[in-house]
C-alpha positions in Angstrom: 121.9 76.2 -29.1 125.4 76.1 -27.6 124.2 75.5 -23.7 122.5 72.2 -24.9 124.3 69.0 -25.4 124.8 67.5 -28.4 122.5 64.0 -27.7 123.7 62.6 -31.3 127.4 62.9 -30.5 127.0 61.1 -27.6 124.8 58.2 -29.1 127.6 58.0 -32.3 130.2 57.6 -29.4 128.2 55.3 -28.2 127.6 53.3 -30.6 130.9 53.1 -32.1 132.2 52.0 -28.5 130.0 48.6 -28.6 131.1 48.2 -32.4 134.6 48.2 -31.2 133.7 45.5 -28.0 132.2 43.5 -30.6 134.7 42.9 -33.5 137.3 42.6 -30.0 134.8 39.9 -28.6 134.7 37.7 -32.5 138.6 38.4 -33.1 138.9 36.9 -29.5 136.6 33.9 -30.1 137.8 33.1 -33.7 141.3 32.8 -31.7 139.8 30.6 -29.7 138.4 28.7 -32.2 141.5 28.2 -34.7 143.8 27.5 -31.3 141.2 24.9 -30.1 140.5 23.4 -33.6 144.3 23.3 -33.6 144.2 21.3 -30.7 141.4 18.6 -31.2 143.4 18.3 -34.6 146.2 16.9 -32.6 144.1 14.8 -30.1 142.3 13.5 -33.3 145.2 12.4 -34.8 147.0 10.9 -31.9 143.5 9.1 -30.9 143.4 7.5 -34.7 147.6 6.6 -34.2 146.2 4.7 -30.7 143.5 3.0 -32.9 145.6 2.0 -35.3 148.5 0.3 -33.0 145.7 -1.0 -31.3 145.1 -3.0 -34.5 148.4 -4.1 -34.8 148.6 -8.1 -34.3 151.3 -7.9 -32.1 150.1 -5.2 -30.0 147.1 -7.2 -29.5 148.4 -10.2 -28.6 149.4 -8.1 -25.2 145.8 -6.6 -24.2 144.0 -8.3 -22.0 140.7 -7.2 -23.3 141.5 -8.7 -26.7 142.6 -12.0 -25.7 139.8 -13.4 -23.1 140.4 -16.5 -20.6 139.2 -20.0 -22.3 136.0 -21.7 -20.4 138.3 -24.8 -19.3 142.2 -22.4 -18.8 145.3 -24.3 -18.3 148.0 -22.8 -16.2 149.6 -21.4 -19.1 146.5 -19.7 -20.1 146.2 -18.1 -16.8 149.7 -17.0 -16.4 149.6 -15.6 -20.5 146.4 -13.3 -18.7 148.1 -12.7 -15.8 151.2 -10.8 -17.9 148.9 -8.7 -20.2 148.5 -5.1 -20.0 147.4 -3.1 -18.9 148.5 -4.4 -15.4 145.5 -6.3 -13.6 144.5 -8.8 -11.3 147.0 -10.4 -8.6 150.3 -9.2 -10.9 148.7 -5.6 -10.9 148.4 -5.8 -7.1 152.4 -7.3 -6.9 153.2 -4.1 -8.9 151.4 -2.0 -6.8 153.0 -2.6 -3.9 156.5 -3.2 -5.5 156.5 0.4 -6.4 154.7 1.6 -2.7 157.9 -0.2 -1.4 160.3 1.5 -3.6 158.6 5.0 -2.5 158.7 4.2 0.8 162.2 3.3 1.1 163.2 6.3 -0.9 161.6 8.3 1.4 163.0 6.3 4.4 166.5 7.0 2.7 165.6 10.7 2.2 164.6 11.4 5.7 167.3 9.6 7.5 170.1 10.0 5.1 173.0 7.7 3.8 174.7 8.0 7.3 171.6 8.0 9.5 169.9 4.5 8.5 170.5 2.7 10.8 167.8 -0.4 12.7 165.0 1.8 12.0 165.3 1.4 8.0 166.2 -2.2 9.0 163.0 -2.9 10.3 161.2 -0.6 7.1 162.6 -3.0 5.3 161.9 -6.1 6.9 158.1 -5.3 7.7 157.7 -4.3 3.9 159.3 -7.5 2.4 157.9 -9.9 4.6 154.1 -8.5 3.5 154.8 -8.8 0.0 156.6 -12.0 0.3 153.2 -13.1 2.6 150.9 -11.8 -0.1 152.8 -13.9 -2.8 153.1 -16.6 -1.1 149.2 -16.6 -0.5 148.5 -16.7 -3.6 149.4 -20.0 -4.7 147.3 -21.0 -1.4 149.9 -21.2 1.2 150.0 -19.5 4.7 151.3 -16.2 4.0 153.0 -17.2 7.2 156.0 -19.1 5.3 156.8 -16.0 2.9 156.8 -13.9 5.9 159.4 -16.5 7.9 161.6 -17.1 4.5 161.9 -13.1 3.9 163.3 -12.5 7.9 166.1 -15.5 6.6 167.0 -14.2 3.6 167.5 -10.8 5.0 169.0 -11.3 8.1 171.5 -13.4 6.1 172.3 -11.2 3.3 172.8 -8.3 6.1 175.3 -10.1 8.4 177.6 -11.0 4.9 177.2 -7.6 3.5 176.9 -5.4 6.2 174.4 -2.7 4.9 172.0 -1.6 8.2 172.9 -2.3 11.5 171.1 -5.0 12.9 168.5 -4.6 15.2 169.2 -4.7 18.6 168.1 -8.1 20.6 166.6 -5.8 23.3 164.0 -4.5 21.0 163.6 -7.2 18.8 162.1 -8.9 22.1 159.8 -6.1 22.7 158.6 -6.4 19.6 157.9 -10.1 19.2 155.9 -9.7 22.8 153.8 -7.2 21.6 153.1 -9.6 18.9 152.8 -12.1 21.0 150.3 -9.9 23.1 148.0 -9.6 20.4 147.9 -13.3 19.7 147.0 -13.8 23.6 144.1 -11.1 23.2 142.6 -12.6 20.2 142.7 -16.2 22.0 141.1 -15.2 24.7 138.3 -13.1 23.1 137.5 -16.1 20.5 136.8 -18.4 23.3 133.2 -19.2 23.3 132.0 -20.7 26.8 128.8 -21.6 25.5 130.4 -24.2 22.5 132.7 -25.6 24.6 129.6 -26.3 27.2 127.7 -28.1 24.5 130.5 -30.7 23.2 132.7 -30.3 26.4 133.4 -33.7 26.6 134.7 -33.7 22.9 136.4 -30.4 22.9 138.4 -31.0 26.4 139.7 -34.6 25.3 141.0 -33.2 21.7 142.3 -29.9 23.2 144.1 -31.9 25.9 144.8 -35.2 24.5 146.8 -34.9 21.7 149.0 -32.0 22.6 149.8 -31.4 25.8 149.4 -35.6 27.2 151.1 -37.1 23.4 152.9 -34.8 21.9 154.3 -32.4 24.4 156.0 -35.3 26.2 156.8 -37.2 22.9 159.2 -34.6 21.5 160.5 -33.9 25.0 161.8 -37.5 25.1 163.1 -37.4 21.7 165.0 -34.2 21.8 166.8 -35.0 25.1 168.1 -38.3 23.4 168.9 -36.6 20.0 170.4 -33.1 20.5 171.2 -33.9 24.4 169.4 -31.2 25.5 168.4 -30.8 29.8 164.9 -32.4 29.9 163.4 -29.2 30.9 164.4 -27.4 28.0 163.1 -30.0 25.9 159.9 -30.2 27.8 159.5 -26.7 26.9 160.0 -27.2 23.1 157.4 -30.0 23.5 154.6 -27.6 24.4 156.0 -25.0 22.4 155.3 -27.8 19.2 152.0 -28.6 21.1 150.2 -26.2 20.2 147.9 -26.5 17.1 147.7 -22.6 14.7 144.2 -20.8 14.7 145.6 -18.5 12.1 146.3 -21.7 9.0 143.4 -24.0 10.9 140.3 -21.4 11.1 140.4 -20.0 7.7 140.5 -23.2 5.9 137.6 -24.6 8.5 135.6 -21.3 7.5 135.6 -22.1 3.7 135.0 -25.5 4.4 131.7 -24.4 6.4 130.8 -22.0 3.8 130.2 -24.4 1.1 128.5 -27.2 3.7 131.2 -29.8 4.6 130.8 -31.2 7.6 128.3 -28.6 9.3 125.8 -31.4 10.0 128.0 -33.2 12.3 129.5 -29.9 13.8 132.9 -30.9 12.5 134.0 -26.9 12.1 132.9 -26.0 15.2 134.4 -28.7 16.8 138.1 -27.8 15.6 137.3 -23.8 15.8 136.7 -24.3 19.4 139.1 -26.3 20.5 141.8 -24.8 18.9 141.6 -22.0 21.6 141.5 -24.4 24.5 144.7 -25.9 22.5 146.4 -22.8 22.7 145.5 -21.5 25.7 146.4 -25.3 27.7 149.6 -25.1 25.3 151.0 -21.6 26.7 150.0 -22.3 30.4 152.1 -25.1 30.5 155.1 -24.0 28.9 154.4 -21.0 31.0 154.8 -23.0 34.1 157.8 -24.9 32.9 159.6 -21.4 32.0 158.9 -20.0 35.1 161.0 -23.4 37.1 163.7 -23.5 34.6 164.3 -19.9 34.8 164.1 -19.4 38.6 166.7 -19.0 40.7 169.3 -21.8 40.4 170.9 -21.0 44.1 167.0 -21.8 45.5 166.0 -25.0 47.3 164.1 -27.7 44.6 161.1 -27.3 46.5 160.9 -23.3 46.6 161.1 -24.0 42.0 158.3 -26.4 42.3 155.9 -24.5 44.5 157.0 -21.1 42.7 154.7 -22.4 39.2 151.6 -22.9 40.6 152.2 -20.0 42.6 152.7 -17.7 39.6 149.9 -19.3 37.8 147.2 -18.4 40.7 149.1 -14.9 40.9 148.2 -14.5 37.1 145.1 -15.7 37.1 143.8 -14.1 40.1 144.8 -10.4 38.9 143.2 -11.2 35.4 139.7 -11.9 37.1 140.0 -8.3 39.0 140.9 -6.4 35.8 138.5 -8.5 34.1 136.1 -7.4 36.3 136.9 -4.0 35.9 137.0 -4.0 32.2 133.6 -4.6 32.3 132.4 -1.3 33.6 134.9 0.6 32.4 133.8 2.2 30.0 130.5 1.9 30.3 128.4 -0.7 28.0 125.9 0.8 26.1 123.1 -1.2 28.6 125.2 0.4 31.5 124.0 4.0 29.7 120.8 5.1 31.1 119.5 9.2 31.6 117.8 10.9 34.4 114.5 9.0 34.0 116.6 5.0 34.2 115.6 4.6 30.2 118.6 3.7 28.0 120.3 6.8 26.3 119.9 7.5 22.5 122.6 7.6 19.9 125.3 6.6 22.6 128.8 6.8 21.7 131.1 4.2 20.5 133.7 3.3 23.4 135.5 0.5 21.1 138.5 2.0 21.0 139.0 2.8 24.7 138.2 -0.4 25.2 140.7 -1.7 22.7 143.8 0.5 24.0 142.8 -0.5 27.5 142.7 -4.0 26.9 146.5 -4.1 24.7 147.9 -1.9 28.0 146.4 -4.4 30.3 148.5 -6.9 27.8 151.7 -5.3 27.6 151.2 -4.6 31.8 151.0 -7.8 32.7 154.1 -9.5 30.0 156.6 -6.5 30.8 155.7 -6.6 34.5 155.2 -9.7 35.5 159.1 -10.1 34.2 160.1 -6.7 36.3 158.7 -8.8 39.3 160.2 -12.0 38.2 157.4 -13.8 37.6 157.4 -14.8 34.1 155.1 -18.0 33.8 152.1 -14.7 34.9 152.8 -12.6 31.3 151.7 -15.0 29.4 148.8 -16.6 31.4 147.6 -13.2 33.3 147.1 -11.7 29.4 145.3 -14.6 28.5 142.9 -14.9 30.9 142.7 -11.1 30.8 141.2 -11.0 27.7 138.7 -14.2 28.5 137.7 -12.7 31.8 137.0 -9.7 30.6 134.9 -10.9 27.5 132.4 -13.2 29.8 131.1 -10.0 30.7 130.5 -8.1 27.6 127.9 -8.6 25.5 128.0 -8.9 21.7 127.8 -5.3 20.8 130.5 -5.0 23.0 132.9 -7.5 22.4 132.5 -8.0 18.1 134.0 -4.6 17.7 137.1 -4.8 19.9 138.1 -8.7 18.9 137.2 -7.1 15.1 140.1 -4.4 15.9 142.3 -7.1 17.3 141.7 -9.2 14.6 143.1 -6.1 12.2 145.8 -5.4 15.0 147.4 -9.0 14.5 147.2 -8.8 10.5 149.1 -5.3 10.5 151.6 -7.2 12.8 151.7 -10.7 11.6 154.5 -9.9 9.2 157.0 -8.0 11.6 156.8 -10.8 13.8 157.5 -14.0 11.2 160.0 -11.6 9.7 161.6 -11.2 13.3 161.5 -14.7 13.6 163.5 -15.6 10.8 166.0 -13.0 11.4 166.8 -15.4 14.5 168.2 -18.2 11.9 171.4 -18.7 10.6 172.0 -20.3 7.9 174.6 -21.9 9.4 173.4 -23.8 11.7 170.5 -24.7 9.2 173.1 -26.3 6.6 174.3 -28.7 9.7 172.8 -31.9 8.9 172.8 -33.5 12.0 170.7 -30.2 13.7 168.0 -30.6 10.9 167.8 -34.2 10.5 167.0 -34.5 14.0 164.8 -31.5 13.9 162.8 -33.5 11.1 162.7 -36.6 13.6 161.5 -34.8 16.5 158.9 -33.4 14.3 157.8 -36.1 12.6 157.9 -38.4 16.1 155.5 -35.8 17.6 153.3 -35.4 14.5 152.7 -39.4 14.6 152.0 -39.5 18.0 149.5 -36.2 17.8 147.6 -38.0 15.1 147.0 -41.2 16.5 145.8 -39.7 19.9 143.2 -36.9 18.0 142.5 -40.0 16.0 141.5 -41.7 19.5 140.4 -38.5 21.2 137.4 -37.9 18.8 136.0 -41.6 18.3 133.1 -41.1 20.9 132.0 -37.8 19.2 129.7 -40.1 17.1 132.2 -39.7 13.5 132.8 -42.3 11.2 136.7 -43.3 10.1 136.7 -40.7 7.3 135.9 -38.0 9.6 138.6 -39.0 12.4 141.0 -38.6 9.6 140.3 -35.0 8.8 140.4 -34.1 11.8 143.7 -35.1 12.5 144.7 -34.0 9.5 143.2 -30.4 10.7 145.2 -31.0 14.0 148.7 -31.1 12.2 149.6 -26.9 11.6 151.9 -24.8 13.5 152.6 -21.6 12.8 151.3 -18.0 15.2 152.3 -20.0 18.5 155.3 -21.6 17.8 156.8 -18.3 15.9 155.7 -16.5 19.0 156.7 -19.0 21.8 159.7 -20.1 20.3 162.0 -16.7 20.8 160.8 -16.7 24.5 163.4 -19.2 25.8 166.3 -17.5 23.7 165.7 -14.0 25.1 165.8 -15.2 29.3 168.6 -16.8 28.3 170.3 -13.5 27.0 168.8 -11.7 29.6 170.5 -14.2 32.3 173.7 -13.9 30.0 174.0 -10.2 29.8 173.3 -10.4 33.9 176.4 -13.2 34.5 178.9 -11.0 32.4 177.9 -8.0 34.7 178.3 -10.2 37.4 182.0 -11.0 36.4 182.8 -7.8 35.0 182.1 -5.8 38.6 184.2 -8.4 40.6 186.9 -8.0 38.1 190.0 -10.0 39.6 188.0 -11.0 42.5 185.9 -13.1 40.1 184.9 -16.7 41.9 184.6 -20.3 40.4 181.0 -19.8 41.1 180.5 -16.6 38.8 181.9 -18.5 36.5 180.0 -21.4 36.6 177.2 -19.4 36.2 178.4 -17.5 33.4 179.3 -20.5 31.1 175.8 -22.0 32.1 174.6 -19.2 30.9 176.3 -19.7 27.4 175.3 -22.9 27.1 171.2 -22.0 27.0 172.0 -19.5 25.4 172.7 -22.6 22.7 169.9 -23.9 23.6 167.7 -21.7 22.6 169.1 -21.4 19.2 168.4 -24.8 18.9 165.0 -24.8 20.2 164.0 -21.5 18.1 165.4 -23.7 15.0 163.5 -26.6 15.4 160.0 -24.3 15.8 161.4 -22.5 12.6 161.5 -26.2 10.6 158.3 -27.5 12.5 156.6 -24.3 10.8 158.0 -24.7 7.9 157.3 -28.4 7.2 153.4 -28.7 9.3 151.8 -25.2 7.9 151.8 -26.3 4.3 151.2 -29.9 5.1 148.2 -28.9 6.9 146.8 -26.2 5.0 147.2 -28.3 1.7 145.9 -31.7 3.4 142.6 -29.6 5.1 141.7 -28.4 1.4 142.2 -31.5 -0.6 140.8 -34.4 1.8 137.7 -31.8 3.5 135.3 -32.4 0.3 136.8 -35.6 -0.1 136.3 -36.8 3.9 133.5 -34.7 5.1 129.8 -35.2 4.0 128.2 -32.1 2.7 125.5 -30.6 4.1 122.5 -33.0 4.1 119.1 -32.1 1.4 115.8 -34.0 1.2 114.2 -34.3 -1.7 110.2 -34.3 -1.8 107.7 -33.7 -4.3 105.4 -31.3 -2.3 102.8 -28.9 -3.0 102.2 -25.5 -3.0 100.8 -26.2 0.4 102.8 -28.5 1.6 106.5 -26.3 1.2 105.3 -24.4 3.9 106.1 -25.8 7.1 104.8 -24.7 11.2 107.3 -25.5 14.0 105.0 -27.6 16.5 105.8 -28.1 20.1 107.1 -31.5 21.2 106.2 -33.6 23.5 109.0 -36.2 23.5 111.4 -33.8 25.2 113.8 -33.3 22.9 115.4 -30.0 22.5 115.4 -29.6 19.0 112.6 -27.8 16.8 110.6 -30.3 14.5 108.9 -29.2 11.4 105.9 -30.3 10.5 106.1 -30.7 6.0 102.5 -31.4 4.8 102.7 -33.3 1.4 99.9 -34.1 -1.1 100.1 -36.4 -4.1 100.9 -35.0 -7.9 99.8 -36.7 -10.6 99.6 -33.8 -13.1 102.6 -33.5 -15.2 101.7 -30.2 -15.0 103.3 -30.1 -11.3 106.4 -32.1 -12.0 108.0 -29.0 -11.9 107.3 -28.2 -8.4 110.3 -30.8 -7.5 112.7 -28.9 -4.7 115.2 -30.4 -2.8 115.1 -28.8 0.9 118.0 -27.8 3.1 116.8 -28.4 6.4 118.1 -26.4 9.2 121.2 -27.6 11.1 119.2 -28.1 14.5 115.6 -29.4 13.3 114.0 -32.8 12.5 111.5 -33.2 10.7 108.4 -35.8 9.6 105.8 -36.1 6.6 102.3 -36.4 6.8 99.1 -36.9 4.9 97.9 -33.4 3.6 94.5 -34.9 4.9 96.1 -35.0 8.7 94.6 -32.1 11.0 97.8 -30.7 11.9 97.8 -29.7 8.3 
């Protein structure tokens, strides 16, 4: 009928509509299929040409998979694996950052532009040399210290002949070498550790004391005043500037001396580790003190200079133990948290980095104030004892996380500050012979006395003659303190320079013999602290590889390793109790029961025993009833 739909029209329409999608849907998909046959054709042929140069001889002679490292390497062996591709090891790490320097600078460059660089690309520069230089240097196991130092020469001499950057301005290279300095001070006064210095105080006071600040200090003092002729206050503070023994070459070699068991038995590690802060710490205080009277006010009376020292040392010291104090409620120790009901709080927050931030503003208030308020010799001491002060009363939890982000703080700016350093030495006055051959005297005068008195200064801790001689021989680097110290007495006198040529330049023609007398003093330490910033520079140079070499070769040569008893024991008698004396002596003893073996079956139940550090022990009969 005509009112009906035709039902097989619409099926054939249908139908012919899905034939269509379908022969679209294959021609697509064959497409596909030639284009990506085309393809893997490619990849397969460009994947057998890689095979094949692969196989070439002189292609593998530069893998480092097909060319392995000998059992028993030579140098040359090393170096051959080293310069194989693809880049790996220590040379891939050197590239890495070689091209991370070149982006940053580029980006540097882009940013400021051609006419904009100016002391901030200066210091780009500097900070990212000297850490590459450090890291190189480091790997041929020096202090990265003495790449760090060479790389601030080399630049700051190769600017100042060809003139690229603007230097840096003295103003801010001192603000930056404090808050280098600042860090340092933190660190010391965190790692102090009351409770080792209580246990071998006798020990630990005589060799932080003795050979420093009593024999060397006044040693070089005496020498430089008769070689370079310079006033003997200035030289007394060189002295303690050189007295001071480096944490940062000392403690790292001590640690992988400890790790593989030289010395631990007689406590030889912890011996040096904590005196070395002491060292420090007696070190700055006094060259604190002598700053503060050679840099007071020259038109006071002799007496108001010598009561002025101690009077800046019990100002310092005195307003560390209040923030001290403070710092250790605020913020709140995790045993300070408690809820409604007095119980400790769950899942308490983290306060480590207030802590930190508080702690470095506390640093940086006390060195840039204290100078505001002339009072110098109270930077210095007030940050120390800050930092001790405040960690007597935090506990562990506490205290481990904010020396850890010190500890992270002074690697990050380790480099700008030895790279500041050597910016402060000309070559100039380096290639005058007289200047460094007495510089090598004065160091080598106070190296001899330093040894023989730490020699002396640890005979009644009970070591034999071998042991005396590493520990001198530990005693000998200078690095963090003397790089940080040694710009000090440079930038007062600047600052007393800049404040004489005011002086003269606002009375103009009215100027008086007097302004001028102060003025050319002014010049002349000036001088002096060129020389003195010198002779730290050459006294790093020449004690932090001497010491860091000597401390590796002579430790497993002059230290015992850590002590092992053998005994043939059963399976019984390996087990050991801890018994309660009744001699009185502090230290555990264990009680080892041993039997007799006379099967060969059991000759393979031979151990040898590390005991622990504190214990003594005794063998008994397996028959005994305390078996």
């Amino acid at each position: 009928m005509r009112g009906e739909p035709d039902v097989d029209s619409h099926e054939l329409s249908r139908s012919l509509d899905s034939s269509r999608r379908q022969s679209n849907d294959r021609n697509c998909s064959h497409t596909e299929s030639h284009s990506h046959s085309k393809g893997s054709k490619s990849t397969n042929k460009f994947t057998r040409w890689c095979a094949n140069l692969h196989k070439k001889p002189f292609v593998k002679a530069l893998l480092a998979k097909e060319n392995p490292v000998p059992e028993d390497p030579s140098i040359l062996d090393k170096i051959k694996w080293y310069l194989r591709c693809p880049p790996h090891g220590n040379l891939g790490w050197i590239l890495t950052r070689l091209v991370a320097f070149l982006i940053a600078v580029g980006c540097m460059y882009g940013l400021l532009g051609p006419d904009e660089a100016g002391p901030e690309l200066y210091i780009f520069v500097l900070y990212m040399v000297s850490r590459m230089s450090g890291f190189i240097v480091s790997l041929i196991k020096l202090p990265p210290l003495l790449g760090m130092l060479l790389s601030g020469i080399v630049i700051s001499n190769l600017n100042r002949y060809l003139d690229v950057v603007p230097p840096l301005d003295p103003y801010w290279k001192e603000v930056l070498r404090d808050i280098s300095f600042i860090t340092i001070l933190i660190r010391a006064g965190l790692s102090l550790n009351p409770k080792g210095v209580l246990e071998m105080r006798q020990v630990v006071v005589l060799l932080a004391f003795c050979p420093g600040v009593v024999t060397e200090g006044p040693v070089v003092a005496l020498i430089t005043h008769f070689l370079l002729d310079l006033p003997f206050l200035w030289a007394l503070m060189l002295g303690f500037i050189l007295a001071a023994v480096s944490p940062a070459v000392v403690v790292p070699s001590l640690l992988g001396l400890q790790n593989k068991g030289f010395g631990v038995d007689q406590g030889i590690p912890t011996l040096i580790i904590a005196a070395a802060s002491i060292d420090d710490i007696i070190a700055i205080s006094a060259f604190s003190i002598v700053l503060s009277i050679n840099f007071a006010n020259q038109h006071s009376g002799i007496w108001i200079e010598i009561l002025r020292a101690p009077l800046e040392v019990i100002i310092g010291v005195g307003a560390a133990f209040v923030v001290g104090a403070v710092m250790w409620y605020v913020p709140p120790q995790a045993k300070n948290e408690l809820d409604k009901k007095c119980q400790p709080k769950e899942n308490q927050k983290s306060h480590s980095l207030a802590r930190f931030l508080m702690l470095f503003g506390c640093g940086i208030l006390f060195m840039f104030g204290a100078r505001k308020l002339h009072l110098s010799g109270a930077g210095a001491l007030g940050t120390l004892c800050t930092a001790f002060f405040t960690g007597l009363g935090w506990d562990s939890k506490t205290k481990l996380p904010v020396g850890f982000a010190f500890g992270r703080a002074w690697n990050a700016l380790m480099p700008l500050l030895f790279g500041l350093i050597g910016t402060e030495i000309d070559l100039k006055v380096l290639g005058d012979p007289t200047i460094i051959l007495s510089a090598i005297g004065i160091i080598t005068g106070g190296l001899v006395g330093r040894f023989t008195a730490t020699f002396l200064a640890v005979s009644c801790a009970g070591l034999n003659i071998q042991e005396r001689i590493f520990v001198a021989i530990a005693w000998i680097p200078k690095a963090t303190v003397q790089a940080a110290m040694g710009t000090i007495p440079l930038d007062f006198a600047r600052e007393r320079l800049l404040v004489a040529q005011h002086h003269v330049q606002a009375a103009g023609n009215n100027t008086t013999p007097a302004l001028l007398a102060d003025l050319k003093t002014a010049e002349e330490h000036v001088g002096f602290g060129k020389i003195i910033i010198t002779v730290a520079v050459v006294a790093i140079l020449i004690s932090a590889p001497i010491g860091a070499v000597g401390i590796s070769l002579t430790g497993k040569k002059l230290l015992q390793p850590k002590r092992k008893v053998s005994r043939r024991l059963s399976k019984v008698g390996r087990k050991s109790s801890q018994v309660k004396r009744t001699d009185g002596n502090p230290r555990p003893l264990y009680i080892m029961c041993e039997e007799e073996q006379n099967s060969e079956a059991d000759a393979d139940e031979d151990k040898d025993i590390t005991l622990p550090d504190d214990t003594q022990y005794k063998t008994i009969d397996a028959s005994d009833t305390e078996c």
